[in-house]
ROSE-4610 file (N, C-alpha, C; in Angstrom, 1 decimal, always signed):
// ROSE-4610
residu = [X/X/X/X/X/X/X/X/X/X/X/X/X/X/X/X/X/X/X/X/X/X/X/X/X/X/X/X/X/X/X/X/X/X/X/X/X/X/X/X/X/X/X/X/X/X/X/X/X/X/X/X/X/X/X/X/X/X/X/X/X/X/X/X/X/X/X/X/X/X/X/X/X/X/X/X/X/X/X/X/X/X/X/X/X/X/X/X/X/X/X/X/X/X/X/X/X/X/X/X/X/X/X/X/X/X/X/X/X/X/X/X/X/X/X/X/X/X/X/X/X/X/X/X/X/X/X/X/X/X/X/X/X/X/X/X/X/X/X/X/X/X/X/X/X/X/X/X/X/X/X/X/X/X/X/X/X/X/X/X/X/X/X/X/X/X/X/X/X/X/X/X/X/X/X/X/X/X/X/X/X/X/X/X/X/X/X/X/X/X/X/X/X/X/X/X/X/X/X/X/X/X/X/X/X/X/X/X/X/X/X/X/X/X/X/X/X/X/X/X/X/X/X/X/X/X/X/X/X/X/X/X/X/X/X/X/X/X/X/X/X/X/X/X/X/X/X/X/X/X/X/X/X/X/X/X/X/X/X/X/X/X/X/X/X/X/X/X/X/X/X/X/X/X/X/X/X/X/X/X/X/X/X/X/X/X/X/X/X/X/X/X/X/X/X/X/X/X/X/X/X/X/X/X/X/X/X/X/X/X/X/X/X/X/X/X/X/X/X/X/X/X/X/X/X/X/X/X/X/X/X/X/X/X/X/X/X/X/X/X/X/X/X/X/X/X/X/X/X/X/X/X/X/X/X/X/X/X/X/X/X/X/X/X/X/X/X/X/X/X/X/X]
num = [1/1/1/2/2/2/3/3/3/4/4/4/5/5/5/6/6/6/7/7/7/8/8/8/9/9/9/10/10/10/11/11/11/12/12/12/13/13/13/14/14/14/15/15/15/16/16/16/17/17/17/18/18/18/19/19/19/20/20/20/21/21/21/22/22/22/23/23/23/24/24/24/25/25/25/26/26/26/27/27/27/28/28/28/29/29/29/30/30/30/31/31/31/32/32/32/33/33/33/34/34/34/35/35/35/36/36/36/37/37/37/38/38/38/39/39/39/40/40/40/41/41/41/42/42/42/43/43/43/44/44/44/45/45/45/46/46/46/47/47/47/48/48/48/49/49/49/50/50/50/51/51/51/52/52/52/53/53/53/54/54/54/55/55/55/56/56/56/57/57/57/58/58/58/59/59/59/60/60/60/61/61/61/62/62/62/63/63/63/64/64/64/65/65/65/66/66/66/67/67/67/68/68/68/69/69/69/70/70/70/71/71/71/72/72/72/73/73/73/74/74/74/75/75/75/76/76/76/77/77/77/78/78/78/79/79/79/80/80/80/81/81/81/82/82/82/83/83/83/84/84/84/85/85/85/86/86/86/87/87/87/88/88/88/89/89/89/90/90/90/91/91/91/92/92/92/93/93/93/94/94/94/95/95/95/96/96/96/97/97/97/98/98/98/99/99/99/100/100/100/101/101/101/102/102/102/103/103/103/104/104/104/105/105/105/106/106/106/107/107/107/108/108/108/109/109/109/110/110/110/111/111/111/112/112/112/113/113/113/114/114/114/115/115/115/116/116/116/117/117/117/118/118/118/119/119/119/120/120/120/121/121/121/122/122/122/123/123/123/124/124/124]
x = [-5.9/-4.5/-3.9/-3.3/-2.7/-1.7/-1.3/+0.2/+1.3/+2.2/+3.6/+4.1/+4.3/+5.2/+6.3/+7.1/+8.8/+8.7/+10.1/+10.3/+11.2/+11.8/+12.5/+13.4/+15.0/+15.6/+16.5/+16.8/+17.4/+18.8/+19.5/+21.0/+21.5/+21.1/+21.3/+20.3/+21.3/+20.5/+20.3/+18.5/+17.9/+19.0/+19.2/+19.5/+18.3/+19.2/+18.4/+17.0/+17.2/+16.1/+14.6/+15.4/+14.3/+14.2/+14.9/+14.3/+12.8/+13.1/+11.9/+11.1/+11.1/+9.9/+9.1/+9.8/+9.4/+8.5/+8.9/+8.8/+6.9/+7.0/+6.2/+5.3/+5.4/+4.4/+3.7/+4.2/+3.9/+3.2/+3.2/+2.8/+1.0/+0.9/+0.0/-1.0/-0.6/-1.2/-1.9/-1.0/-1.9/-2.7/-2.5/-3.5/-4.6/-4.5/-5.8/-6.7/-6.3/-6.4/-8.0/-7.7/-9.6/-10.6/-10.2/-10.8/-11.2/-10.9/-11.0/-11.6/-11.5/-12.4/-13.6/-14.1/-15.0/-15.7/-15.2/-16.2/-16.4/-15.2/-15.8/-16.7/-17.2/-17.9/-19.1/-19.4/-20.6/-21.0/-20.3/-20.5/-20.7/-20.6/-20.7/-22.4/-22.5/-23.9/-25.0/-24.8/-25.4/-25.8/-24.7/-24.5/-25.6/-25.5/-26.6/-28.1/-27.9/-29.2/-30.0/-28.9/-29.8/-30.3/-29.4/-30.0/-30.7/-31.1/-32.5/-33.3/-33.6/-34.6/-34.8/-33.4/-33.9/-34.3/-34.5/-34.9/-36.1/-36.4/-38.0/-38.6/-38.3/-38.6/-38.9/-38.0/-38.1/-39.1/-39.2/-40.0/-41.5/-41.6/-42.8/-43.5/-42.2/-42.5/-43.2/-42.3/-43.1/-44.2/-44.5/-45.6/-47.2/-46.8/-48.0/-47.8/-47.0/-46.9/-46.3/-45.5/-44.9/-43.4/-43.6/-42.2/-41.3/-39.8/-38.9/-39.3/-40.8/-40.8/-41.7/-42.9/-44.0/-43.1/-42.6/-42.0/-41.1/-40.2/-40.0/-41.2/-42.3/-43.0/-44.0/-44.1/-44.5/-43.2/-42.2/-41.1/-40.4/-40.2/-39.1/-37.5/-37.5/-36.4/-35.7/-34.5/-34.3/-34.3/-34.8/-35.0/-33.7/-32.3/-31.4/-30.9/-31.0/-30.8/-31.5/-32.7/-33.4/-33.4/-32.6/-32.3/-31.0/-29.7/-28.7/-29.0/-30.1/-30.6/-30.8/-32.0/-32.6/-31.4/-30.4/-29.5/-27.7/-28.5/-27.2/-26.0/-26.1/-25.1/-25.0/-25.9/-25.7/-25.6/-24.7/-24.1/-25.2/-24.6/-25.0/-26.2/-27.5/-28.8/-29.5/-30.1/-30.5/-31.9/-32.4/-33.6/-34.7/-34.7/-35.4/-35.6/-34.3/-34.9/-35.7/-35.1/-36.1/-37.2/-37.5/-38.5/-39.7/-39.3/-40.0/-40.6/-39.3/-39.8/-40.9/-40.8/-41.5/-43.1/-43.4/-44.4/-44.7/-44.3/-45.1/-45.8/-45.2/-45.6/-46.6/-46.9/-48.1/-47.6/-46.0/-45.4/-45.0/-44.3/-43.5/-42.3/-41.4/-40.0/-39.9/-39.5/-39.2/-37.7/-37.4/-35.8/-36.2/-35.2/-35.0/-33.7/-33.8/-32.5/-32.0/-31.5/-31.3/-30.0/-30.0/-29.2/-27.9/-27.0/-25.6/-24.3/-23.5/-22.5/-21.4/-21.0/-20.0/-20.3/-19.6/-19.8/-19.2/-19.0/-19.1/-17.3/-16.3/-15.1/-14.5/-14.7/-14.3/-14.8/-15.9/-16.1/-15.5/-15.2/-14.7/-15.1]
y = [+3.4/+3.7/+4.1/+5.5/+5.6/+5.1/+4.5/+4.2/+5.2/+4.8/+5.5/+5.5/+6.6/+6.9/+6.7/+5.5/+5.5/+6.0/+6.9/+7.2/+6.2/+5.7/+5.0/+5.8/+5.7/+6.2/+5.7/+5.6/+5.1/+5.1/+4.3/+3.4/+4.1/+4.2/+4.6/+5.2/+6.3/+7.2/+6.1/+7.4/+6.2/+6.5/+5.6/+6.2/+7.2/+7.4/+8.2/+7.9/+6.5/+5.5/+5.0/+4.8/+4.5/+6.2/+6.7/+8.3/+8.9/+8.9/+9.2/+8.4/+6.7/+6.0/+6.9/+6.8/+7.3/+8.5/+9.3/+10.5/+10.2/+9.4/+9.2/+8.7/+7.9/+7.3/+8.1/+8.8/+10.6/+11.7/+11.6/+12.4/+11.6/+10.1/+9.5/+9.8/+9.4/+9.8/+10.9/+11.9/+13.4/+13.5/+13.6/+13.4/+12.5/+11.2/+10.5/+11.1/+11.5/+12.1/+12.6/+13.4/+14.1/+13.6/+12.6/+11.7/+10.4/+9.9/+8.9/+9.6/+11.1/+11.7/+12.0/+12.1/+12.4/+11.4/+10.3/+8.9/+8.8/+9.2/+8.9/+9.8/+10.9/+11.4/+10.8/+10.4/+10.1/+9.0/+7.5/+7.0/+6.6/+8.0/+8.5/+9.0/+9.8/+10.4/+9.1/+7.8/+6.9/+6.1/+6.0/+5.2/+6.2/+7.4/+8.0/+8.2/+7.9/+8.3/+6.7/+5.7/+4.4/+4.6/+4.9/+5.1/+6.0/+7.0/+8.0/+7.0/+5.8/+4.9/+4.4/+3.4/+2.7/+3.0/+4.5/+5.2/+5.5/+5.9/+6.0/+4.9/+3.4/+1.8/+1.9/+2.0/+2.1/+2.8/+4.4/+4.9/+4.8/+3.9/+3.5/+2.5/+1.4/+0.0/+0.6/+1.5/+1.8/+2.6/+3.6/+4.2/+3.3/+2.4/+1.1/-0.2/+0.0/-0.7/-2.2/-2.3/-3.7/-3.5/-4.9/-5.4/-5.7/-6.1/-6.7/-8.1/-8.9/-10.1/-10.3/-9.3/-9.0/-8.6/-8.1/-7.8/-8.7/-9.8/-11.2/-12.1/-12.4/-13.0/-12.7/-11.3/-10.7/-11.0/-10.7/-10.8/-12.1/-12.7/-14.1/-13.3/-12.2/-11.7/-11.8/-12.3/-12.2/-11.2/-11.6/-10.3/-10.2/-10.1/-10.0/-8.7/-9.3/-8.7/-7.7/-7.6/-6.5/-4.7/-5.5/-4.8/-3.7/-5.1/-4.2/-3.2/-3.5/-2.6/-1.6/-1.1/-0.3/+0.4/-0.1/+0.7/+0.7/+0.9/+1.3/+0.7/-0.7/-1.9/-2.7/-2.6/-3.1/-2.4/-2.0/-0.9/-1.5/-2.9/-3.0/-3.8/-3.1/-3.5/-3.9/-4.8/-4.7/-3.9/-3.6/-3.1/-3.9/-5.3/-6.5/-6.4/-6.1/-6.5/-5.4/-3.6/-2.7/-3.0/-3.5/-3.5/-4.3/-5.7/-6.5/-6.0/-5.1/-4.1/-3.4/-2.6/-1.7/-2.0/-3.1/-3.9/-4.0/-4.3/-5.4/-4.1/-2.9/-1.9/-1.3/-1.7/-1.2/+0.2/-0.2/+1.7/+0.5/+1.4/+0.8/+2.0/+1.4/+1.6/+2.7/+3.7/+4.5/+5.0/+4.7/+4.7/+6.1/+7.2/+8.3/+8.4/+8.6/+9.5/+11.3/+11.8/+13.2/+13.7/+15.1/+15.6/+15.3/+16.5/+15.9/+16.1/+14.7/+14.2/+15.0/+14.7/+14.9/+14.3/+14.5/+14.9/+13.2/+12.0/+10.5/+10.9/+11.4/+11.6/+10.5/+10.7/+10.1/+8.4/+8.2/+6.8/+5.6/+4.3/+3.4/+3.2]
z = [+29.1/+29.4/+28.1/+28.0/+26.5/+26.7/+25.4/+25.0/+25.0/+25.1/+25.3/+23.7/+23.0/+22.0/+22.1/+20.9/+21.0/+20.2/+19.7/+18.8/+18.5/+17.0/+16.4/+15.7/+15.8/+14.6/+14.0/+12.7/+12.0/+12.0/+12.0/+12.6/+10.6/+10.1/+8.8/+7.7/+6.8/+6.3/+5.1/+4.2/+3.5/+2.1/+1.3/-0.1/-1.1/-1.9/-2.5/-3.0/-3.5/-3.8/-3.0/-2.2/-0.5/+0.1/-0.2/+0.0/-1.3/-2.1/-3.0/-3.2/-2.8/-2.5/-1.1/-0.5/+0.9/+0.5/+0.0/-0.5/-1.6/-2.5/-2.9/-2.4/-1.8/-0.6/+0.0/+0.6/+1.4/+0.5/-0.4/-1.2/-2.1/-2.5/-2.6/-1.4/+0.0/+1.1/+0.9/+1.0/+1.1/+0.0/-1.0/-2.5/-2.2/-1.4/-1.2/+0.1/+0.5/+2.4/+2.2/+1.1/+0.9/+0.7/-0.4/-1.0/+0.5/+1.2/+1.9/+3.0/+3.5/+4.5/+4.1/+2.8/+2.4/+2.4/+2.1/+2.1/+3.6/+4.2/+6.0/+6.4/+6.0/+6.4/+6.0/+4.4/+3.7/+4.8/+5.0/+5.8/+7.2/+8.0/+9.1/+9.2/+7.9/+7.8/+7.8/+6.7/+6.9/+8.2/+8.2/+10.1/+11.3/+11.0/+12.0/+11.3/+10.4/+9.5/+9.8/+9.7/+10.2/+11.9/+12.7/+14.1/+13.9/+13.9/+13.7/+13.5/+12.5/+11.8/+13.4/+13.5/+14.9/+16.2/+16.5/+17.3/+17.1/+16.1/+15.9/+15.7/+15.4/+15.4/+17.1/+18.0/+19.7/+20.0/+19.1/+20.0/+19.8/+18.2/+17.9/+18.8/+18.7/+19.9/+21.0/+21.6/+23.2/+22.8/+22.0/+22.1/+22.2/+20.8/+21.3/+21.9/+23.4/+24.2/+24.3/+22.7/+22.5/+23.7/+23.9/+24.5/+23.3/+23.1/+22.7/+22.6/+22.9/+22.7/+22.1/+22.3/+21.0/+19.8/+19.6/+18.1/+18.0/+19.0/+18.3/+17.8/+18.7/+17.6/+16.5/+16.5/+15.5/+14.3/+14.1/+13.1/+13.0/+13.9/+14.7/+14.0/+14.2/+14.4/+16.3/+16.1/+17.9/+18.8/+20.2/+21.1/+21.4/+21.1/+21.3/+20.2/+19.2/+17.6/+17.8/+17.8/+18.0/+19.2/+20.2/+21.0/+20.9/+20.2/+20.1/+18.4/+17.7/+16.8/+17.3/+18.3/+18.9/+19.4/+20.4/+20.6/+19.6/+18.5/+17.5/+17.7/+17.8/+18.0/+16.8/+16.1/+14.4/+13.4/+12.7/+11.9/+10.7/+10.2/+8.8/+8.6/+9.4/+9.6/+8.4/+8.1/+6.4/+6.3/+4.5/+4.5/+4.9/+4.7/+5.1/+6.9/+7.5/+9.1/+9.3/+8.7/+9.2/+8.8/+7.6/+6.7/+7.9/+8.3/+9.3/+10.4/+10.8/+12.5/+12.3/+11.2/+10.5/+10.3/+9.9/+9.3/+10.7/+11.6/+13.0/+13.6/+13.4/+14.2/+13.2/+12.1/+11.5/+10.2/+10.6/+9.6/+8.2/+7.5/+6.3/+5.9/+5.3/+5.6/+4.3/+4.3/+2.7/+3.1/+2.0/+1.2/+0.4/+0.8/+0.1/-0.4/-1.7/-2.1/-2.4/-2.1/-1.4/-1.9/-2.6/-1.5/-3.1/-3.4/-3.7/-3.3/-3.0/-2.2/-3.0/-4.4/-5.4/-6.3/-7.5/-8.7/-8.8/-8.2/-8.5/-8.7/-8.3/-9.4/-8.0/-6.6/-5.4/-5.3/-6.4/-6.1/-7.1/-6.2/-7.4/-8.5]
């Protein structure tokens, strides 16, 4: 159900003071606006770059015929955990649990680095 927009208006104008804060505030905003999409993006790319991993972990599972409970006792990682991995319900999966999945199914996990984001001027 969307929400209903109020508008709000002000019973009094701002001073000059609470006007150019305003004003500056608005202006910080847009100056960061690129900077903070850009990181959303970077971290958007990660986020699917880990599901691809756990898609091809699933599609390894089924190809040699493990259940969700063979690869719990192969790992003693949970058949719960494991499942909402498989379907991209755990964002901040570690290199250790793929690393485990990975190992039970007989693969090993490679970490690439790729590719350049920016010139580092966007990062803390």
């Amino acid at each position: 159900m969307p929400r209903k927009i109020i508008r709000v208006q002000r019973q009094t104008r701002l001073s000059a003071t609470e006007a150019q804060a305003l004003n500056d505030v608005r202006n910080r905003i847009a100056d960061e606006l690129p900077s903070i999409k850009a990181r959303a993006r970077a971290l958007l790319a990660e986020t699917r770059a880990v599901g691809k991993v756990c898609s091809a972990l699933r599609a390894a599972r089924e190809a040699r015929g493990f259940t969700l409970g063979d690869i719990e006792r192969i790992t003693g990682i949970d058949r719960s955990a494991l499942s909402k991995l498989e379907r991209g319900e755990r964002p901040n999966v570690t290199f250790e649990t793929l690393g485990r999945y990975a190992a039970a199914l007989g693969k090993r996990l490679r970490v690439e680095l790729e590719g350049k984001i920016g010139d580092g001027s966007d990062l803390p």
